[in-house]
gemmi code that builds the backbone of each chain (N, CA, C; Angstrom):
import gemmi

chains = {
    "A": [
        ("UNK", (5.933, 13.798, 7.937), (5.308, 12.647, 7.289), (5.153, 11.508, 8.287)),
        ("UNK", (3.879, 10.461, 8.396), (3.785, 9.558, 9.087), (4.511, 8.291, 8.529)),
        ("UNK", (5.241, 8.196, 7.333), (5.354, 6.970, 6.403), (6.742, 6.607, 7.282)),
        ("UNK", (6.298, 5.065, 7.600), (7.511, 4.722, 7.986), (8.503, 4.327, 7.502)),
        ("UNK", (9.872, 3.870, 8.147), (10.970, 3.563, 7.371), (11.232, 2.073, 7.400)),
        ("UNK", (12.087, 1.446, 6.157), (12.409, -0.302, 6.345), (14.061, 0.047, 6.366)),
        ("UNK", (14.372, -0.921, 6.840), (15.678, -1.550, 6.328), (16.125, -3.062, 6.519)),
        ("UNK", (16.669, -3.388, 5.828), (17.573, -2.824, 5.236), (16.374, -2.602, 3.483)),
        ("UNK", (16.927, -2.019, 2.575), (16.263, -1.223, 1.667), (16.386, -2.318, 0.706)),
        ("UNK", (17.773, -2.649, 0.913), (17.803, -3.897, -0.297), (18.391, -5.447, 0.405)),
        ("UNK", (17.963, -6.709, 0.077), (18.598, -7.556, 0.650), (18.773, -8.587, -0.028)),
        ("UNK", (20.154, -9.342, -0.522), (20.181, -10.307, -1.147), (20.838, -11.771, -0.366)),
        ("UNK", (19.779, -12.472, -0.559), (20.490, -14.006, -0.252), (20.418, -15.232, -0.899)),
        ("UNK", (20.497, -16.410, -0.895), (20.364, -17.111, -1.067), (19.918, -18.176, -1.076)),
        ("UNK", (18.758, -18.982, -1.619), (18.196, -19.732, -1.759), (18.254, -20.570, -0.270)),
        ("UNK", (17.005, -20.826, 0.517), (17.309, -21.616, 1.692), (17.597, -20.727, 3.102)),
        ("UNK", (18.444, -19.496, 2.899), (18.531, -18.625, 4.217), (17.194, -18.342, 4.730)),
        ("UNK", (17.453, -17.359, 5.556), (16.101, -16.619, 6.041), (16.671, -15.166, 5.892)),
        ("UNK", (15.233, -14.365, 5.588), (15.502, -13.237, 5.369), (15.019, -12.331, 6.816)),
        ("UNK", (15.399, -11.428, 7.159), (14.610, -10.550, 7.828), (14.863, -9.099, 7.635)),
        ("UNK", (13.710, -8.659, 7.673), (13.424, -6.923, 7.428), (12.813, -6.365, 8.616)),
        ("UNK", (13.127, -4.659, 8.474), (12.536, -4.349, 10.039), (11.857, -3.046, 9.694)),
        ("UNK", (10.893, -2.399, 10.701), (10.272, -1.508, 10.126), (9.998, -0.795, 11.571)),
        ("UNK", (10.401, 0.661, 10.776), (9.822, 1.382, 12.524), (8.986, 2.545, 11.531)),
        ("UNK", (7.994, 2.992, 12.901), (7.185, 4.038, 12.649), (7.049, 4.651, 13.853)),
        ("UNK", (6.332, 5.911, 13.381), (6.223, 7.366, 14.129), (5.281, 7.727, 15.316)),
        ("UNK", (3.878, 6.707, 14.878), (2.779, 7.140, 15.681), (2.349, 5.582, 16.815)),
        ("UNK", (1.415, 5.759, 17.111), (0.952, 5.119, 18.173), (-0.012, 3.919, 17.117)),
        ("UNK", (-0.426, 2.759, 17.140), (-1.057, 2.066, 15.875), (-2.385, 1.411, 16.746)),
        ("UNK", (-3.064, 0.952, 15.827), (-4.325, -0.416, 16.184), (-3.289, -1.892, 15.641)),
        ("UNK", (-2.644, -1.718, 14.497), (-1.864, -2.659, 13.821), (-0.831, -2.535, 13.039)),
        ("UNK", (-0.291, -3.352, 12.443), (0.618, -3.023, 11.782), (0.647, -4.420, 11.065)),
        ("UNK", (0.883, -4.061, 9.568), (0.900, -4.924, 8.127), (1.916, -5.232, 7.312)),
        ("UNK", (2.007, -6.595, 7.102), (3.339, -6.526, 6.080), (2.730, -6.981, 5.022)),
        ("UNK", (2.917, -6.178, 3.764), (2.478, -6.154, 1.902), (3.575, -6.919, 1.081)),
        ("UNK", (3.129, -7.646, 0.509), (4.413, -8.117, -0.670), (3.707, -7.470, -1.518)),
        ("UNK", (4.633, -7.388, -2.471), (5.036, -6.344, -3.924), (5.700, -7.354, -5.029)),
        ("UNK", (4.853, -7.943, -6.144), (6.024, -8.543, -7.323), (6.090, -7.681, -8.252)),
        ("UNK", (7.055, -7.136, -9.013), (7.486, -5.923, -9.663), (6.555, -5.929, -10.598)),
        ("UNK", (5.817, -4.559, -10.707), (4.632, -4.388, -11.487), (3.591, -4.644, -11.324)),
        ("UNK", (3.323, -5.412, -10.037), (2.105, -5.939, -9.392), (1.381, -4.669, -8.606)),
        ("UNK", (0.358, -5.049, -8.184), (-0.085, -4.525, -6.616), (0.261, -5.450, -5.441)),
        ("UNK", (0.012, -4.707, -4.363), (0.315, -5.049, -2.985), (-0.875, -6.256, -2.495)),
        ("UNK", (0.216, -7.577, -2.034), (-0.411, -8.026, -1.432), (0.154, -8.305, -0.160)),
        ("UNK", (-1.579, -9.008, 0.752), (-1.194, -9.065, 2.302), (-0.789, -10.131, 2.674)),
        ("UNK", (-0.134, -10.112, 3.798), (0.724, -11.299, 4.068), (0.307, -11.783, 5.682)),
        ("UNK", (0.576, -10.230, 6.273), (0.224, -11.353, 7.585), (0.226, -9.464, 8.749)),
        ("UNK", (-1.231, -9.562, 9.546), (-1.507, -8.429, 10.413), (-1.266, -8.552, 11.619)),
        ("UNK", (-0.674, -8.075, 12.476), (-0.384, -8.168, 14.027), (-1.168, -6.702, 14.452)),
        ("UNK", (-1.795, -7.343, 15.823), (-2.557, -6.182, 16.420), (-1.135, -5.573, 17.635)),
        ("UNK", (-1.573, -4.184, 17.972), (-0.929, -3.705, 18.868), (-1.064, -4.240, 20.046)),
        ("UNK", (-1.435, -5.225, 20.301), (-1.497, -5.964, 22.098), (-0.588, -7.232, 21.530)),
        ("UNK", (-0.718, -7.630, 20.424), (0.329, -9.203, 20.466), (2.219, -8.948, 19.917)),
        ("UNK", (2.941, -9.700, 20.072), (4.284, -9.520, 20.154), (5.111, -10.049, 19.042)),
        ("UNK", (4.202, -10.936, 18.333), (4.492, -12.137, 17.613), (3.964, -12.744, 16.873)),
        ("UNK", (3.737, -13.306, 15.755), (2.704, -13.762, 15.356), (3.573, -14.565, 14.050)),
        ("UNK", (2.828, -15.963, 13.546), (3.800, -16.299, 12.550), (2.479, -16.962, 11.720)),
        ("UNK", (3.141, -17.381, 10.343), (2.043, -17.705, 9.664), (2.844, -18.551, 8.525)),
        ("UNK", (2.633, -19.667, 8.004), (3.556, -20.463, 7.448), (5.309, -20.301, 7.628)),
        ("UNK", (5.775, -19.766, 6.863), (7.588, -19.663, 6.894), (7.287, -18.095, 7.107)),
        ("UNK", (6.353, -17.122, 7.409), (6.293, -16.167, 8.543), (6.509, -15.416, 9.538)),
        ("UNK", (7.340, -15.157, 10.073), (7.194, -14.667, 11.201), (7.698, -13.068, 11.691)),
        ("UNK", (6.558, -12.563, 12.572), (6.420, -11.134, 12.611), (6.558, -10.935, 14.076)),
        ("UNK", (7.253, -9.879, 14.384), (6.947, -9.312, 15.807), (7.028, -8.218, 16.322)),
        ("UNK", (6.317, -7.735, 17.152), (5.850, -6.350, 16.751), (6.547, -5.579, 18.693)),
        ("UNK", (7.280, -4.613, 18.446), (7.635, -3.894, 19.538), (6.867, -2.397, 19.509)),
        ("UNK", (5.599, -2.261, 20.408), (5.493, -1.169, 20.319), (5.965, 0.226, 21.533)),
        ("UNK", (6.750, -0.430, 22.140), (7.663, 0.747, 23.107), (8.606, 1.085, 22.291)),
        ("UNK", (9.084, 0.695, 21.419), (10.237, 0.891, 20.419), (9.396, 1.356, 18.729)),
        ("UNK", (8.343, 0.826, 18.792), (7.969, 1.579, 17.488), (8.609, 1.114, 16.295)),
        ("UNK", (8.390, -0.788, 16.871), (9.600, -1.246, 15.470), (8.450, -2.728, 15.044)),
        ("UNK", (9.080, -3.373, 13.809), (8.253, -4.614, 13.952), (9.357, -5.184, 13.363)),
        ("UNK", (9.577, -6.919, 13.137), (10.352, -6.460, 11.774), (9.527, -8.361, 11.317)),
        ("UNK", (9.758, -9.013, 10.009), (9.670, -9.647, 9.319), (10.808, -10.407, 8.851)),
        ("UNK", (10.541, -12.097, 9.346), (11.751, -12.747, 8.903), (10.569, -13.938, 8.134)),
        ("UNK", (11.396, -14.136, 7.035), (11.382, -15.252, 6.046), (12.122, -16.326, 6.428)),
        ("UNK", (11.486, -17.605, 6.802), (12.663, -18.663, 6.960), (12.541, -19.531, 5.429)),
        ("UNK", (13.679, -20.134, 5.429), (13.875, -21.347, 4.037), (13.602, -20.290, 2.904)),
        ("UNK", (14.056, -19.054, 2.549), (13.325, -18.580, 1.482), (13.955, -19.364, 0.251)),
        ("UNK", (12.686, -18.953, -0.698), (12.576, -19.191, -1.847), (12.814, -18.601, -3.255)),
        ("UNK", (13.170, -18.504, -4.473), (13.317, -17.699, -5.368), (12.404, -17.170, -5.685)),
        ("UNK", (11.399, -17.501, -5.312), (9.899, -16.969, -5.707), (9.525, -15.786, -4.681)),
        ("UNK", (10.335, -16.400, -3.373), (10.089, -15.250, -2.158), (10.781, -13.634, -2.619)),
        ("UNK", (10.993, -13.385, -4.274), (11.750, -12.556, -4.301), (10.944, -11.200, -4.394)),
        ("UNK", (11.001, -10.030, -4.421), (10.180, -8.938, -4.299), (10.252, -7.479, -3.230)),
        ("UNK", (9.380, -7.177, -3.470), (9.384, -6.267, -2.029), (8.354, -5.930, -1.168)),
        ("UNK", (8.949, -5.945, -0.024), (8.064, -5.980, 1.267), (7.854, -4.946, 2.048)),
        ("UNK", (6.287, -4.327, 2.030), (6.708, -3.115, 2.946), (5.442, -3.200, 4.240)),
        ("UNK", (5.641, -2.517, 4.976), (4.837, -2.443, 6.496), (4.108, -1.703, 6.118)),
        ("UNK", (3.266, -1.485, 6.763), (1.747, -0.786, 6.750), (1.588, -0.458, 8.022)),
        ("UNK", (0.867, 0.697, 8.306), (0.902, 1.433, 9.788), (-0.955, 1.391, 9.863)),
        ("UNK", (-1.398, 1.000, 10.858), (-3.160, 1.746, 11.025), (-2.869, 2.470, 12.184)),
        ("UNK", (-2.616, 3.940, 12.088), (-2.780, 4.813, 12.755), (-3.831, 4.111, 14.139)),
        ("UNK", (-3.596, 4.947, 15.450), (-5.022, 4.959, 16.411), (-5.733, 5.969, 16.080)),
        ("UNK", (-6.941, 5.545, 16.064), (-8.493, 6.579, 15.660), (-8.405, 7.081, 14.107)),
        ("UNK", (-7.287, 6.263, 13.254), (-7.563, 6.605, 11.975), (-7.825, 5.406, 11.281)),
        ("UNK", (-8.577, 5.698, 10.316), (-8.625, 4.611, 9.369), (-7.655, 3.874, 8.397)),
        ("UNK", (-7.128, 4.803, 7.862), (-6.040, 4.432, 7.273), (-4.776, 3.873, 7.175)),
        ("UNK", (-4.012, 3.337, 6.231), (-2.720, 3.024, 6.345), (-1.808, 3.513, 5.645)),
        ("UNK", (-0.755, 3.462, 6.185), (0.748, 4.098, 5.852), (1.645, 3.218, 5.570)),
        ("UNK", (2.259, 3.591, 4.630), (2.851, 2.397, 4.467), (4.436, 2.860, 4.376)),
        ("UNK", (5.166, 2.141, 5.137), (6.770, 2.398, 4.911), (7.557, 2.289, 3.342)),
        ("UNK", (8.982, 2.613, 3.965), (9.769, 2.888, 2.255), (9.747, 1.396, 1.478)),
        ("UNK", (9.758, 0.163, 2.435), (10.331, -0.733, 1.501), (11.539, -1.652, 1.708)),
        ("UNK", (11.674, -2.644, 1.700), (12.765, -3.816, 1.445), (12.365, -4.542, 0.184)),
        ("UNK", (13.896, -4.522, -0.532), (13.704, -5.131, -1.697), (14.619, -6.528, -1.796)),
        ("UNK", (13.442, -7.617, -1.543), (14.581, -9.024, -1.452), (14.599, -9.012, -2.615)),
        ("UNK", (16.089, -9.987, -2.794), (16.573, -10.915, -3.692), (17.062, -12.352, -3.087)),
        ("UNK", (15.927, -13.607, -3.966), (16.466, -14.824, -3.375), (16.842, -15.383, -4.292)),
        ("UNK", (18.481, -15.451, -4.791), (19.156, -16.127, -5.979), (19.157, -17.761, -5.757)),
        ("UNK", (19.008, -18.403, -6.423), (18.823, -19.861, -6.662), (20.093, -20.264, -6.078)),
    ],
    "B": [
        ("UNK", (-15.143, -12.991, -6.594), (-14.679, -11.864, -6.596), (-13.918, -11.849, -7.264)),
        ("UNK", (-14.196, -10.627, -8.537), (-12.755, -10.246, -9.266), (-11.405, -9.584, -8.810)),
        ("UNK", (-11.798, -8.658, -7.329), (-10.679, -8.493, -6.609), (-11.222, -6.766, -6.972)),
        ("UNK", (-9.996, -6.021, -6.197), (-10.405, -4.282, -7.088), (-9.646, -4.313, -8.690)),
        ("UNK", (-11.012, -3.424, -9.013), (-10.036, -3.518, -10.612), (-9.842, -1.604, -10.901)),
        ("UNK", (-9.110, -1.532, -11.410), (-8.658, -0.104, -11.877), (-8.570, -0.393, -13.419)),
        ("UNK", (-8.777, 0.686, -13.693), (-8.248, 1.119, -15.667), (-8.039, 2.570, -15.658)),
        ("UNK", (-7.510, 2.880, -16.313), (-6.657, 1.891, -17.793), (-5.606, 1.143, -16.410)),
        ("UNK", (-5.166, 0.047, -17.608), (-3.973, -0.517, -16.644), (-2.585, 0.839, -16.937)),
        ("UNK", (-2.396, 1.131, -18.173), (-1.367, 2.241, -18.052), (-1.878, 3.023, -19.228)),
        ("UNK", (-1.266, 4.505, -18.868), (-1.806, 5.822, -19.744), (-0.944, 6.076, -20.080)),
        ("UNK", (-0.712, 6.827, -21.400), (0.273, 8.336, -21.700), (-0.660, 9.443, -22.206)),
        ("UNK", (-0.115, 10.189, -21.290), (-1.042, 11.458, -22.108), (0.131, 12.326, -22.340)),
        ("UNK", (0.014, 13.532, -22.733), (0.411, 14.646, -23.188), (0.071, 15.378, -22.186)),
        ("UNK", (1.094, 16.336, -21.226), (1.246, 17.322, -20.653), (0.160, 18.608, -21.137)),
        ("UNK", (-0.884, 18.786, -20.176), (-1.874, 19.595, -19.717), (-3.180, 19.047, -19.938)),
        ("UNK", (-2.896, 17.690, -20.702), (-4.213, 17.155, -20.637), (-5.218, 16.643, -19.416)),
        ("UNK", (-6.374, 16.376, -19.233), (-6.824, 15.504, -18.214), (-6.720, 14.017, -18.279)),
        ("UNK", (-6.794, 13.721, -16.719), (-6.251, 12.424, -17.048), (-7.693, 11.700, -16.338)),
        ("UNK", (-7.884, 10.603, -15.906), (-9.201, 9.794, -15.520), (-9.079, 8.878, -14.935)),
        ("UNK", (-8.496, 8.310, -13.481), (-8.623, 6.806, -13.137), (-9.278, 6.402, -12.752)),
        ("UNK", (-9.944, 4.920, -12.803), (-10.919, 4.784, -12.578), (-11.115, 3.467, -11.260)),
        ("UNK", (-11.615, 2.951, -10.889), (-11.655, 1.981, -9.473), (-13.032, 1.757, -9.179)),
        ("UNK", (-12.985, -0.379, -9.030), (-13.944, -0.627, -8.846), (-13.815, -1.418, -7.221)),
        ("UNK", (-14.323, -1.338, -5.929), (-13.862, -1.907, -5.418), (-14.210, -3.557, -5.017)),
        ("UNK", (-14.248, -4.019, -4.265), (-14.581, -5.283, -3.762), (-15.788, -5.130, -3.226)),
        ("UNK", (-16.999, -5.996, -3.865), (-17.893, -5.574, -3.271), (-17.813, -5.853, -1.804)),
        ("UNK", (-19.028, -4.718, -1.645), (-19.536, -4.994, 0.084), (-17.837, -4.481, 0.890)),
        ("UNK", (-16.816, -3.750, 0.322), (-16.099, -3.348, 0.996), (-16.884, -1.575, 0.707)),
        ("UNK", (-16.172, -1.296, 2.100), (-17.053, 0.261, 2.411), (-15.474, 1.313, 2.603)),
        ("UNK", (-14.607, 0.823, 2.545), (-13.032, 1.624, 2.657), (-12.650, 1.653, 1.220)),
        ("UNK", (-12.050, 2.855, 0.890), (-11.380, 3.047, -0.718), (-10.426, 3.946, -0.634)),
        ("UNK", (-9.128, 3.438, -0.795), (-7.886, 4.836, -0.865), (-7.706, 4.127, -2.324)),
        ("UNK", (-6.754, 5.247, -2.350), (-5.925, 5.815, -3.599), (-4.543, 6.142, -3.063)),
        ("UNK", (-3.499, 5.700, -3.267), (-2.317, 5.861, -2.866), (-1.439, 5.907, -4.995)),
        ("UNK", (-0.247, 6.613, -4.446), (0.689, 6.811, -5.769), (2.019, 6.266, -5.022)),
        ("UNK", (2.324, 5.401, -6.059), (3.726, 4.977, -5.905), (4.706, 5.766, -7.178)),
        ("UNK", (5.966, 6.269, -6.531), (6.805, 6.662, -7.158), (8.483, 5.991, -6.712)),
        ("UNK", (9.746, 5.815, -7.221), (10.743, 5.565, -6.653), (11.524, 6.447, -5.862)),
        ("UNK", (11.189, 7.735, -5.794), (11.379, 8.728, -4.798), (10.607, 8.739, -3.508)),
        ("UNK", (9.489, 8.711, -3.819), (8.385, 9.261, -2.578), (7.848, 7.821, -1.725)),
        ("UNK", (8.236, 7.033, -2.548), (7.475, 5.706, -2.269), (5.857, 5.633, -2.609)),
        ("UNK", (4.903, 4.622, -1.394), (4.392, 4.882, -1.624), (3.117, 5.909, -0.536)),
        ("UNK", (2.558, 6.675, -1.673), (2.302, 7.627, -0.385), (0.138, 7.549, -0.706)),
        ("UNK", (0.100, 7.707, 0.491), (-1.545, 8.095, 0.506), (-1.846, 9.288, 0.252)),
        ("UNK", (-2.553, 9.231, -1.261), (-3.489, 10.327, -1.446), (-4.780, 11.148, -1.025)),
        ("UNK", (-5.649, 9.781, -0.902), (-7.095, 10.083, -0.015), (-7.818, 8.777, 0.047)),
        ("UNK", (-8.891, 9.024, 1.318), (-9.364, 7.801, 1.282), (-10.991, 7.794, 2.066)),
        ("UNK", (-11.519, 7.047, 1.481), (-13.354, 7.169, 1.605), (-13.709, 6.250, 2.205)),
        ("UNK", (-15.140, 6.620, 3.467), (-15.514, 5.540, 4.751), (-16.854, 6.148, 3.707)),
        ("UNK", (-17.215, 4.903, 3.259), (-19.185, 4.869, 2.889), (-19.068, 5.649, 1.748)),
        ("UNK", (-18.504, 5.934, 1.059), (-18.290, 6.925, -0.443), (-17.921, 8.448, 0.190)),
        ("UNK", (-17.737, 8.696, 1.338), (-17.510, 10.001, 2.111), (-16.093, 10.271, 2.268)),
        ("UNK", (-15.620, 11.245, 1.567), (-14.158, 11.621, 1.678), (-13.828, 11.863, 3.069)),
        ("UNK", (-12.764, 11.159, 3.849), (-12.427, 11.254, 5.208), (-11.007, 11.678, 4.983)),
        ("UNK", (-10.010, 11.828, 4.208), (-8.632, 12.631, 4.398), (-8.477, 12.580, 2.900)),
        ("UNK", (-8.119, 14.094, 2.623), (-7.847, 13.772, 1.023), (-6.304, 14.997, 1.494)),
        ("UNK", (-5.519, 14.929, 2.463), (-4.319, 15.674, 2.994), (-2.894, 15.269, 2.452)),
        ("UNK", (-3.249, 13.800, 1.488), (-2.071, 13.549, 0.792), (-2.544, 13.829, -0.818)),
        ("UNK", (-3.722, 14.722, -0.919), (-3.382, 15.037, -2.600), (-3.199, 16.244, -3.191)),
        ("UNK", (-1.797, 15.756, -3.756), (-0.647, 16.890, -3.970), (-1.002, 18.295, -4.077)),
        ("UNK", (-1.994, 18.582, -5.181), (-2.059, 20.194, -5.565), (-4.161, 20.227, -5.596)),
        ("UNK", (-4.188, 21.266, -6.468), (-5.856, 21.240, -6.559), (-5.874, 20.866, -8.199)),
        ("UNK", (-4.893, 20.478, -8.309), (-5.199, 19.827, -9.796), (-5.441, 18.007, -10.174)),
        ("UNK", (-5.317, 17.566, -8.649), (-5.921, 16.111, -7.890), (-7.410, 16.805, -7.213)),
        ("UNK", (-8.184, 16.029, -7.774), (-9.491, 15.103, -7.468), (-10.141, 13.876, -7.621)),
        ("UNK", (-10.891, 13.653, -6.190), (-11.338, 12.082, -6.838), (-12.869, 12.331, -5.984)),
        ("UNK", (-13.418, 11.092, -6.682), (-14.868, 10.621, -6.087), (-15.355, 9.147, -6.131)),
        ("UNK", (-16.519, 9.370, -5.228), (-16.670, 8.136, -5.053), (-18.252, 8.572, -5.284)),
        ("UNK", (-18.950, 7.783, -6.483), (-20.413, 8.292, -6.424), (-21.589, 7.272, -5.817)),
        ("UNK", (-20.666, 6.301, -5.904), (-21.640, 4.994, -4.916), (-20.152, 4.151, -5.029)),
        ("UNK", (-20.757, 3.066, -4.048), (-20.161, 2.066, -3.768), (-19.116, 1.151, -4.220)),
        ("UNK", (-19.768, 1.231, -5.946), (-18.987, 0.393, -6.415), (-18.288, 0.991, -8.063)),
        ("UNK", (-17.828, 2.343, -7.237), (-17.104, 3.150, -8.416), (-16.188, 4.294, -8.101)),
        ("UNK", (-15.221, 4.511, -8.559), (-14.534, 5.929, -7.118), (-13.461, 6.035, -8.815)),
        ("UNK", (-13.219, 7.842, -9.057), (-12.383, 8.226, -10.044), (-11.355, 8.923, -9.533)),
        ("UNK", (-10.242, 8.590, -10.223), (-9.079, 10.348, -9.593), (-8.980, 11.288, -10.487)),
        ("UNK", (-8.819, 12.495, -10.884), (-8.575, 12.872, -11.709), (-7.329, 14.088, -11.455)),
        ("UNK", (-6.995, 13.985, -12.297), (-5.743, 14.666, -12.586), (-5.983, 15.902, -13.759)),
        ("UNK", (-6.070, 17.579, -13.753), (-6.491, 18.227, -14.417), (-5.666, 19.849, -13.709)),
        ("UNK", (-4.556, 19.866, -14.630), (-4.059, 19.937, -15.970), (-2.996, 18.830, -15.574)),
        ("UNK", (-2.611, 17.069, -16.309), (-1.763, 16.715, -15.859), (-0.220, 17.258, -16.271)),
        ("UNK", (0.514, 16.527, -15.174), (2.348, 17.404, -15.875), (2.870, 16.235, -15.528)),
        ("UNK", (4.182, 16.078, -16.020), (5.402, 15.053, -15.777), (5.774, 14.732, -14.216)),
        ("UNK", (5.658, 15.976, -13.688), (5.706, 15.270, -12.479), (4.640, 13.962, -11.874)),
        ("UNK", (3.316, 14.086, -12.260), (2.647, 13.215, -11.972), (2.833, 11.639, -12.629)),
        ("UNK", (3.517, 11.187, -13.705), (4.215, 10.211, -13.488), (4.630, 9.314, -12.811)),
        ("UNK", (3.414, 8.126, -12.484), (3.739, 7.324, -11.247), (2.707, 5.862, -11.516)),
        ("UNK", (2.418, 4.929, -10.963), (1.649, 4.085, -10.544), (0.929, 4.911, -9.367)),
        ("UNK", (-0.521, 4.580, -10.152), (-1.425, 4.805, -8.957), (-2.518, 3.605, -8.538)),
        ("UNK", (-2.111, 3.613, -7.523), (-3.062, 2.404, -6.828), (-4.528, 1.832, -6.219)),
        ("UNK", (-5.426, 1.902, -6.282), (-6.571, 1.639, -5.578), (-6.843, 0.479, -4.924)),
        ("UNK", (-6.979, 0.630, -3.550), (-7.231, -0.573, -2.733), (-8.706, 0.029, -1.622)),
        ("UNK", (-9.560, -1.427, -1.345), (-10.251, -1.232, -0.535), (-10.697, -2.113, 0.142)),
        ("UNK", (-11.285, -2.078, 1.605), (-10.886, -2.832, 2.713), (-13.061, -2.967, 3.450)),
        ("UNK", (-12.644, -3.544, 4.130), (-14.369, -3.895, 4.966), (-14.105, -3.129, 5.856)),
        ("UNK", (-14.330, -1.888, 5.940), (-13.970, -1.626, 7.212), (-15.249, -1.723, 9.097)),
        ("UNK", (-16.732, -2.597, 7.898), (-17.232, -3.267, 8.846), (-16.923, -4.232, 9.898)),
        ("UNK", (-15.472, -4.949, 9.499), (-14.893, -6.168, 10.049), (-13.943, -5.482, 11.225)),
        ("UNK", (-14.277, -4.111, 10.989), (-13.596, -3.503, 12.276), (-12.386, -3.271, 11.923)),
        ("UNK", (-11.255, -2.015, 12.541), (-9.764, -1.671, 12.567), (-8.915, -2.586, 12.014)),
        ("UNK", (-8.801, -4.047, 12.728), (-8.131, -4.747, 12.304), (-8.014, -6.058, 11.024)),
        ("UNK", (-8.327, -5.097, 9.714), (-8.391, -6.043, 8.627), (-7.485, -5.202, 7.445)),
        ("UNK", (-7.504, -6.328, 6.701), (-6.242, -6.338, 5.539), (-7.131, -5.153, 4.594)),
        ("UNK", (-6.227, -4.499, 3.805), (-6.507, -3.731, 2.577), (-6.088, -4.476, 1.247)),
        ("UNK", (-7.219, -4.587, 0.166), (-6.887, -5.614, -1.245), (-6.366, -4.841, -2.190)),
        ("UNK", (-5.589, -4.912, -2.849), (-4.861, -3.594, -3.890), (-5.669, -4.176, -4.976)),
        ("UNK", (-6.180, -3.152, -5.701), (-5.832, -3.183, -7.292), (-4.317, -3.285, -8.146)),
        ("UNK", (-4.060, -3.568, -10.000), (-3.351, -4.155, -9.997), (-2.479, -2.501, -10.329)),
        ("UNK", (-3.075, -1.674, -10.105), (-2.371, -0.304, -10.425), (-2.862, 0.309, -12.116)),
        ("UNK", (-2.500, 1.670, -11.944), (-2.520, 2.447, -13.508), (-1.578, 2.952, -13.455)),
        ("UNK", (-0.477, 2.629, -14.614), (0.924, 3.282, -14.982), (0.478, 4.656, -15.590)),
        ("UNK", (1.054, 5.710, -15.271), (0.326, 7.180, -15.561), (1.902, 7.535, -16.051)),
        ("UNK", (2.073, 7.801, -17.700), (3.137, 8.704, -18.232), (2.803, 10.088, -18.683)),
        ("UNK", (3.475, 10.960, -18.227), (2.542, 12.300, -18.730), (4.083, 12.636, -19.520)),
        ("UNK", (3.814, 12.998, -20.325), (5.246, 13.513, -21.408), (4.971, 14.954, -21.913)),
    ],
}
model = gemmi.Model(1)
for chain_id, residues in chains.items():
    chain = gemmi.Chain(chain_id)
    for i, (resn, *xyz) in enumerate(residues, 1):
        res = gemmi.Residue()
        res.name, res.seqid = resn, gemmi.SeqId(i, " ")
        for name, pos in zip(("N", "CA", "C"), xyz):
            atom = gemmi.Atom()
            atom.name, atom.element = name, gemmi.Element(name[0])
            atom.pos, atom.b_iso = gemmi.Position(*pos), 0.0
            res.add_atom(atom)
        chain.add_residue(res)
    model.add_chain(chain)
structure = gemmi.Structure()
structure.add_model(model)
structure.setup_entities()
């Protein structure tokens, strides 16, 4: 299977920390995506890093992407109770169209 | 833009029936998968269409998954004979893939599929 893996799977903190999640995959990419998930929802996008940049942040954001290691991971700063949900990576294969999407981190941001 | 829309939002059918999902995408997007979420499998890609043209359909499960896309702005899955195992959220999302490799995919809001 190409689907990559998260961890940690579940994460709980507290109002104000920062969260971070990490995500590795299998193949060689064009990019790589992080999706929020509110339970029962569909997937939305949050923020895309191409395979040439290292880093990339986007409000309380921030992503960085190792591809000699085949990892990225996603930190939340100041989170919020609202920041609660789950977050998973998305893979775009090279020369494929598609995306893959990893197992999953499931925050919890208790008040 | 209404965004992608899918229906039903959730089904039950009865074990061996057919089932029908349906997906509208964003206009003027030319990319359309279908992915199933389950709490085992996660979520996994079923198949997915460049211009209404099936380009990998290698994640759908048995030959009792099919889908189509008959123009642009319509794509079905079908499920025939469904069973309990198929029990899942299924998803439809689709993307520009004129804007080149590096762009976001828009989900639909999902179809809850109970087969009993």
């Amino acid at each position: 299977s190409q689907q990559g893996e998260e961890d940690p799977q579940a994460l709980s903190i507290q109002e104000g920390e920062n969260a971070t999640m990490n995500c590795s995959y299998k193949t060689s990419i064009n990019n790589l995506q992080w999706y929020r998930q509110n339970s029962g929802r569909g997937l939305v996008h949050l923020i895309l890093i191409r395979s040439n940049e290292r880093e990339k942040h986007s409000g309380r954001l921030r992503v960085t992407l190792d591809t000699s290691k085949k990892s990225s991971s996603l930190l939340i700063t100041a989170s919020r109770a609202a920041d609660t949900a789950s977050y998973f990576c998305a893979t775009a294969p090279t020369g494929f169209q598609k995306l893959v999407f990893g197992t999953g981190t499931r925050l919890l941001v208790s008040p | 833009d209404a965004g992608v829309i899918q229906s039903p939002r959730h089904e039950v059918t009865e074990m061996g029936q057919e089932v029908t999902l349906r997906c509208k995408p964003i206009s003027g997007h030319n990319s359309l998968f279908w992915y199933r979420q389950t709490m085992m499998r996660g979520l996994e890609l079923l198949i997915y269409f460049n211009n209404n043209v099936p380009i990998d359909d290698s994640g759908m499960p048995e030959d009792r998954f099919s889908a189509k896309m008959p123009n642009a702005s319509f794509s079905t899955l079908k499920i025939q004979p469904s069973e309990p195992r198929d029990s899942a959220v299924y998803f439809c999302a689709s993307r520009d893939q004129d804007r080149g490799m590096n762009t976001e995919a828009f989900f639909g809001q999902g179809t809850r599929l109970t087969v009993v």
